[in-house]
N, C-alpha and C positions, 0 to 999 in steps of 0.2 A: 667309348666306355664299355667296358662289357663286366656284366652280370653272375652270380651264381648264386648258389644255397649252402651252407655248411648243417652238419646233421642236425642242429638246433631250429635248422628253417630262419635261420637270421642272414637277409640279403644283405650283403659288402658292393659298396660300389667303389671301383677303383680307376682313378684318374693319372694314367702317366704324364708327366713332362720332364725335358731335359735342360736344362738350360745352360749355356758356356763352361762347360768343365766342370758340369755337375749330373747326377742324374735325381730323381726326387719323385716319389711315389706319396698323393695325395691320395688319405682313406677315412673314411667316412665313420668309422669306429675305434674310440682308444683298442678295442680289445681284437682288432684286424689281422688278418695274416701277415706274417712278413714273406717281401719277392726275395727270388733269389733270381742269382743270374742276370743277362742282360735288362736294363730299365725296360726298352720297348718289349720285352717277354714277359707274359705273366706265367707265376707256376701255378699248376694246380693248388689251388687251394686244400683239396683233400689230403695232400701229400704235405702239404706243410705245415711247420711249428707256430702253435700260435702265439704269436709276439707278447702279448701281456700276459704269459706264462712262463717265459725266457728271463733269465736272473739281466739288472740293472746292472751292469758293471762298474757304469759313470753311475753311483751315488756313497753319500759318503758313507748309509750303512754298509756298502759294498766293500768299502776300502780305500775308495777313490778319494788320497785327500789332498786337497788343493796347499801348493806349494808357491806359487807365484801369481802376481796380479800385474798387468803389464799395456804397453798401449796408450793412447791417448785418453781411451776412459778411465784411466785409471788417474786422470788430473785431475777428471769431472764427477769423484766421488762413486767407480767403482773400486769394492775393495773383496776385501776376504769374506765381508756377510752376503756379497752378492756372488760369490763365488760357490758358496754351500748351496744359495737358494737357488742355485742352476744346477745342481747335481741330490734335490734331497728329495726327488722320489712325487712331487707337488707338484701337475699340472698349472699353479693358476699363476695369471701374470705377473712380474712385479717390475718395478722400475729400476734397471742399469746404476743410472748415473744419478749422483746427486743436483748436478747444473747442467744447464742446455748445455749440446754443441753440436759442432755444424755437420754438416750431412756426411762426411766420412769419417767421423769418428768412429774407431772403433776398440776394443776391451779385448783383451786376450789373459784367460784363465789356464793355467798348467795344473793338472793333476797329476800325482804319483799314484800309481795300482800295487795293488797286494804284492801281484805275481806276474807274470808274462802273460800277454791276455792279446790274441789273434780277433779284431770286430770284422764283423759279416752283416752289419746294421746299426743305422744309427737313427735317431726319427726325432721331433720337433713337434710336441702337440700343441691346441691351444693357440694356435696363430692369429690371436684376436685384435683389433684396434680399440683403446682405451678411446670415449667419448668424449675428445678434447681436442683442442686446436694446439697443442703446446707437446701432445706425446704420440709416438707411432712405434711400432713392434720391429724390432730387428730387421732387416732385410736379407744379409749375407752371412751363413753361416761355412763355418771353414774348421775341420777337422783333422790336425795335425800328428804323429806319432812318432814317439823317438824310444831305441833301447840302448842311448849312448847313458843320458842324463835330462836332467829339467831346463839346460842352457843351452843343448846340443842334437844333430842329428836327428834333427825333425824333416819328415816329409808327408805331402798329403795324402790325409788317410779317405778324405770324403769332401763334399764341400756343395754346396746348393743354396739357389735363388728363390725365400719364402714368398709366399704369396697368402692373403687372409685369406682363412680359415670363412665358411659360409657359414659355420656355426660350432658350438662349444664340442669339444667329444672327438672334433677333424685329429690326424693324426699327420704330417707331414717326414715319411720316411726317405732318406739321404742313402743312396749306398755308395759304397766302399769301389773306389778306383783302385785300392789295392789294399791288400791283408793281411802284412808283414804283423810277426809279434812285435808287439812293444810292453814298457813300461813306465811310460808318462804320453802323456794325452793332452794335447796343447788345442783351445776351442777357442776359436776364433769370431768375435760378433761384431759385423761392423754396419753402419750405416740405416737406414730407417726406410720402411715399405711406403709411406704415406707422408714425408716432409713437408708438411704446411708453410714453414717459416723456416730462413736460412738455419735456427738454431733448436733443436728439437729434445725432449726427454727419448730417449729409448727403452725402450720395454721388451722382458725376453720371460718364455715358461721354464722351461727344462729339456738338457739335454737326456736322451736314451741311449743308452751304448750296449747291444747284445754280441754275443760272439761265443767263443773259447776260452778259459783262464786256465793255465795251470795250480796245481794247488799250491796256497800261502804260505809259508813256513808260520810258527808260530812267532812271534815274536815277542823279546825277554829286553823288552826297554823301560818298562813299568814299574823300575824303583827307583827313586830319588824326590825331587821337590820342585815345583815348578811358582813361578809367582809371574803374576799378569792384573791387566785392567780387569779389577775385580773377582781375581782367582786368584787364590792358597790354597795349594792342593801339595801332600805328601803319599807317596804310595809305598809299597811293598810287595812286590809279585816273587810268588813260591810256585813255580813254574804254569801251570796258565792260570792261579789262582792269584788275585790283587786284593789287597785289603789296603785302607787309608781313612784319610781323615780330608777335611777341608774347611775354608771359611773358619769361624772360631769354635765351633764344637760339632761338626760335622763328623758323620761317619761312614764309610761304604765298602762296600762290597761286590766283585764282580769275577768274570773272567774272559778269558784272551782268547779270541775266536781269530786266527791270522795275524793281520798288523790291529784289528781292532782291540778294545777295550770298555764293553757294555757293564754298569755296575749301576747298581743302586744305595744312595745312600739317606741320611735322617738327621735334621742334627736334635741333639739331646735334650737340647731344653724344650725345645716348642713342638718338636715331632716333624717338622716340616719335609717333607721328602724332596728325591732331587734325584734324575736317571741322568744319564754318562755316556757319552760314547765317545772315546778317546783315542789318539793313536799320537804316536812321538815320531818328530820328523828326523829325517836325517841329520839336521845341524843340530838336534836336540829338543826342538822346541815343541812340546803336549801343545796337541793343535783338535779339535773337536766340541761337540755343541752340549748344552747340556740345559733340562728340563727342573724347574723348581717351581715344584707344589702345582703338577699340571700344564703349566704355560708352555706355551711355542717351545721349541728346540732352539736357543739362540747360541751365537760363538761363544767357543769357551778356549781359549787357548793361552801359555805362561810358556815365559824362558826358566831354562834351569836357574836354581837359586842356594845357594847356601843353607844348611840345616837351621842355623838361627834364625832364619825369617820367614821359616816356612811354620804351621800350626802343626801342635805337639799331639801325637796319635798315642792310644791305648799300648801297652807294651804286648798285648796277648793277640795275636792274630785269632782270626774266626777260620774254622777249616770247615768245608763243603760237607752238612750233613743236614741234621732236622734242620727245619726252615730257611735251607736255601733255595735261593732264585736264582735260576741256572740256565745263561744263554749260551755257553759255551758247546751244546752237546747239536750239531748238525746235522741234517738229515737231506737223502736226495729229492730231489725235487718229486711230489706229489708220492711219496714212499714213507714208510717207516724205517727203512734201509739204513741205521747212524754211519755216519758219514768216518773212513778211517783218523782224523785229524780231534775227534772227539775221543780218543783212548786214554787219553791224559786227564781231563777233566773228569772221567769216567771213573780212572781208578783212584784218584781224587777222592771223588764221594762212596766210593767202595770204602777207603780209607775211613773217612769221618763217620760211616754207619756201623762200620765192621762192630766198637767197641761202645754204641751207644744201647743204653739200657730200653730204649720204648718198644715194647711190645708188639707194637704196629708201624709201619712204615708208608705211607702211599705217595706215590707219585702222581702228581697230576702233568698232561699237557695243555697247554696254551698255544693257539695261533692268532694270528692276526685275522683283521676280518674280511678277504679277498675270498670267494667262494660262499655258498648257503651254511647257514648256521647248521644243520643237520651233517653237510658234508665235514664242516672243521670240528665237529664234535667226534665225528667217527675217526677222523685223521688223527686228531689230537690223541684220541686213545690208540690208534694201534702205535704211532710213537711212544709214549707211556708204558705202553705194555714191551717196547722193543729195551728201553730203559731199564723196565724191572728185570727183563729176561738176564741183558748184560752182568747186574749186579750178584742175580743168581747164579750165575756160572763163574764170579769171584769171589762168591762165596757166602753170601747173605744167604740164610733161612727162607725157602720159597713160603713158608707160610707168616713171615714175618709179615710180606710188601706184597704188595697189591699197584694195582694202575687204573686211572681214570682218565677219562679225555674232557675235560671243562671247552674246550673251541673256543672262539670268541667272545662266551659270555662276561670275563672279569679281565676285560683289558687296564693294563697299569699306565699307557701314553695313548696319544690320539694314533687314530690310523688314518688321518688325512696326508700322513707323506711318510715316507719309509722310513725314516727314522723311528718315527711311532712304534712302526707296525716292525721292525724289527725288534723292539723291545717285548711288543707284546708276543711273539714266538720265544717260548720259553717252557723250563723245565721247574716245578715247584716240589716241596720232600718238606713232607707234612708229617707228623710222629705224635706218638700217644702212648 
């Protein structure tokens, strides 16, 4: 075992082991460094990135969205809602399968990525055993990559032998036998750390995927009609701006950050709200989770459908001005630097302000709540302020707008798992 201090004075202790065509780096803080290089080396700590500051690539605010469900657990009642809750950002345990089965079963989830995305790290937090004779935690986890397609051209990217966690917060890092770009990600979960009985529940946290992506194109899949178990959704995207309707008097609004699609909508009669995050698979089918009136982020996903049976939307689109809520404008990481892929949405609301009559204009920013309240209030404002600055050099009046930074104070979703918390970073255009 060996020891250090990082400038915070917070001791890391870190336990290697290897196991049969794995390597696996056991650490004692979600918020740990990550190794590079051979397992039996550690790096300096000083010198490296620290892992719970590195973008989630495997989650579905990420982009990562699950395209197939496969395996023998997929007999025993894994499906596509345990396929999110493996990639949405939520340390806590949950249960695989719906029915026991026996000790090599195993679940294999395929995720498609934005973009071409090179991993340097993959981790396993939360490696805990549920207090039952009947459930025990994954044992074998196996990380596959392909940039043929989601049926083909997979080879292993990682793969490692879990072991429980001594306690909640452990973090179990997997590295990478090799590094090829891909763009689908094939997770492999089989078998169970603690089998009591020939026939067992399995239980899994979440995977972490850090690395390299190249950047997403936008993507213009966000017009048509989709219909599903308990979805009617019509949209209309004017290039990364969506507008729609849903349900029987729903209404929303959002925009297109890569393959995603973050909105917020309302329906008319009762006020009820309801956040979005959507993306359209390649054979068509609107595939993502979505939040009403508060609640968990559950599946939400429809095949394409005919205009007739989908629910009939206002004939007037809403354009990006006073009172929009605006995920679409990106920023680099711990910067107010907007990110080039935000110029679109940008001139957007250039657009919808240019010729509005309110005397006053403010921007507010919003972040999620990862960091001190102090810190995401001062972050959130120099973003805001990088916002107004954009708008003034397209042309709005410097003394019209102003910028505020609100941080964490008026989250619109929970920050218990990314989903939330990427809803709640956001752009608000408030007018008077």
């Amino acid at each position: 075992m060996k020891r250090w201090r990082r400038s915070r004075t917070l001791a890391l202790a870190w336990v290697c082991s290897v196991a049969a065509g794995s390597a696996a780096l056991h650490v004692g803080r979600s918020d740990a460094r990550a190794a590079t290089g051979d397992a039996a080396v550690s790096a300096d700590p000083a010198d490296a990135e620290p892992a719970a500051a590195r973008v989630d690539y495997l989650t579905l605010a990420a982009g990562a969205i699950p395209v197939s469900v496969g395996g023998s657990g997929a007999r025993l009642g894994a499906s596509f809602e345990k396929a999110i809750r493996a990639v949405d950002g939520d340390p806590t345990g949950f249960g695989l399968l719906l029915k026991p089965g026996p000790a090599d079963t195993d679940t294999e989830f395929v995720y498609e990525l934005p973009a071409p995305t090179v991993f340097d790290r993959f981790a396993v937090p939360n490696v805990l055993e549920t207090p039952s004779p009947s459930a025990t935690f994954t044992r074998h986890v196996e990380l596959l990559g392909s940039a043929v397609g989601p049926d083909a051209g997979f080879t292993t990217l990682a793969s490692a032998t879990l072991a429980t966690h001594r306690s909640r917060g452990e973090v179990t890092e997997i590295l990478p036998s090799a590094q090829p770009s891909v763009r689908w990600v094939k997770v492999r979960l089989a078998g169970g750390i603690e089998p009591a009985r020939p026939e067992m529940f399995l239980e899994f946290s979440e995977i972490i995927g850090n690395g390299r992506q190249e950047a997403a194109a936008s993507s213009d899949r966000f017009t048509g009609a989709w219909k599903g178990r308990g979805v009617q959704v019509r949209l209309a995207q004017d290039g990364p701006v969506v507008t729609g309707c849903y349900d029987r008097d729903g209404e929303l609004t959002g925009t297109v950050t890569g393959n995603l699609l973050r909105a917020l909508g309302a329906e008319r009669a009762t006020g009820v709200p309801s956040a979005f995050i959507l993306g359209v698979r390649g054979d068509g089918t609107l595939f993502g989770v979505r939040s009403a009136n508060g609640a968990p982020f559950a599946l939400y996903t429809g095949d394409p459908t005919t205009a007739a049976s989908a629910p009939s939307c206002p004939s007037k689109t809403k354009p990006l001005g006073c009172g929009s809520v605006i995920h679409g404008i990106g920023f680099d990481f711990d910067s107010a630097v907007i990110r080039p892929g935000a110029a679109d949405v940008l001139a957007k609301l250039h657009d919808g302000l240019k010729d509005d009559r309110a005397s006053a204009i403010v921007i507010e920013g919003h972040t999620s709540s990862e960091g001190t309240d102090r810190y995401n209030e001062e972050l959130s404002g120099r973003r805001a302020q990088a916002v107004r600055e954009d708008l003034v050099r397209r042309g709005i009046a410097a003394g019209r707008i102003s910028a505020v930074g609100v941080g964490e104070k008026r989250p619109i979703a929970s920050n218990a798992d990314e989903n939330g918390r990427s809803m709640n970073r956001r752009v608000e255009v408030h007018c008077r």
